[in-house]
Each structure stands twice: as structure tokens, then as C-alpha cells.
PAZAPA-4460 file (N, C-alpha, C; in steps of 0.05 Angstrom, whole numbers, plus 32768, in hexadecimal, padded with zeros to 4 digits):
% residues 34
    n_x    n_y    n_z   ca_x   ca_y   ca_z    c_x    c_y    c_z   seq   type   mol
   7F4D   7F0B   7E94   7F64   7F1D   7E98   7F5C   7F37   7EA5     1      X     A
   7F3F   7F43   7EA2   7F3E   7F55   7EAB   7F37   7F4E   7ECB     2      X     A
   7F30   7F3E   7ECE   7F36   7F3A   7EEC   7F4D   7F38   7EF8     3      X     A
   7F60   7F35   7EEE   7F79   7F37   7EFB   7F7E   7F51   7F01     4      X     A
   7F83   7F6A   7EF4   7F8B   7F86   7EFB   7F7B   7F8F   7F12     5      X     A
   7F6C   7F88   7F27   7F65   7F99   7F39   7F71   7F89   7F4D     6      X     A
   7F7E   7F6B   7F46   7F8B   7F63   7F5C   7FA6   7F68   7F63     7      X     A
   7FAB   7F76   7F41   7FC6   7F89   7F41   7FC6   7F9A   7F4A     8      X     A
   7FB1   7FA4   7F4A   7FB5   7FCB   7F52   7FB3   7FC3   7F77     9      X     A
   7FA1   7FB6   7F7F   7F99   7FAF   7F9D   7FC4   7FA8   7FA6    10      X     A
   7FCD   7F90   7F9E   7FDC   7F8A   7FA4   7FF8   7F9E   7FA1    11      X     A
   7FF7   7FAF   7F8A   800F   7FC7   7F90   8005   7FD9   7FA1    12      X     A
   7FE7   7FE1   7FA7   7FE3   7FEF   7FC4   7FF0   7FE2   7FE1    13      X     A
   7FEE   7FCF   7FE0   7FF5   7FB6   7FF9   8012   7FC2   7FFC    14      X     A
   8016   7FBA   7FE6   8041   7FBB   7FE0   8042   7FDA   7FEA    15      X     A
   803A   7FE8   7FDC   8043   8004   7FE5   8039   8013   8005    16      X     A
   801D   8001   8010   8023   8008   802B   8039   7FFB   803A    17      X     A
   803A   7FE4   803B   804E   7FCE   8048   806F   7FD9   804E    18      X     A
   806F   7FE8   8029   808E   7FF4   802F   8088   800A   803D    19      X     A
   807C   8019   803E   8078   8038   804D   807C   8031   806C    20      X     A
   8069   8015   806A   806A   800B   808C   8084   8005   8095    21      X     A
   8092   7FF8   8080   80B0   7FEA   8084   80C2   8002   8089    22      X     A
   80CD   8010   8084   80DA   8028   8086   80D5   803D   809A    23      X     A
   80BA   803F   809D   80B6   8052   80BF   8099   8049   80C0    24      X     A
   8094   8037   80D7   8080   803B   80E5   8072   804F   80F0    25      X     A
   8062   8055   80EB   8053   8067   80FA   8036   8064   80FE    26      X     A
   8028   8073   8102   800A   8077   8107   7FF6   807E   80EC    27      X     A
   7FE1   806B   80E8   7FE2   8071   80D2   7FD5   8090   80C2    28      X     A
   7FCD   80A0   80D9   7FC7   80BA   80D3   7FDD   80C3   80CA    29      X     A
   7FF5   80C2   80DC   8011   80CF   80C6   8014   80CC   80A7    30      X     A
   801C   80B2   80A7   8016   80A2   8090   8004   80AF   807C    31      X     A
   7FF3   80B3   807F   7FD9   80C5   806B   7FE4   80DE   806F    32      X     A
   7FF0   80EC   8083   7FFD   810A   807D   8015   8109   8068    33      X     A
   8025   80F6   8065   8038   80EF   8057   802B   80FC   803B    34      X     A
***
């Protein structure tokens, strides 16, 4: 089980770039100014 939580944490990073990406593209230096 404890192997599972870093595939959690990895995979809501994924999710939360993906939507940032989904909603306005940009560059990803913006992105990091965000």
C-alpha cells in the first residue's frame, strides 16, 4: 500500500497540469509565473 501513494501524488500532479493545460495553453514559463 505504501507504494501506491506516490503514484497518487505523481498522478494528481499529471491531473492538475493537464487541466491548467486544458483551459489556456500557454508556454510553459507562463505557466510557472502563474
Amino acid at each position: 500500500m505504501a507504494k501506491e501513494k506516490p503514484d497518487l501524488v505523481y498522478g494528481t500532479l499529471d491531473m492538475l497540469i493537464l487541466k491548467a493545460l486544458q483551459h489556456d495553453p500557454r508556454h510553459g514559463l507562463e505557466i510557472a509565473d502563474r
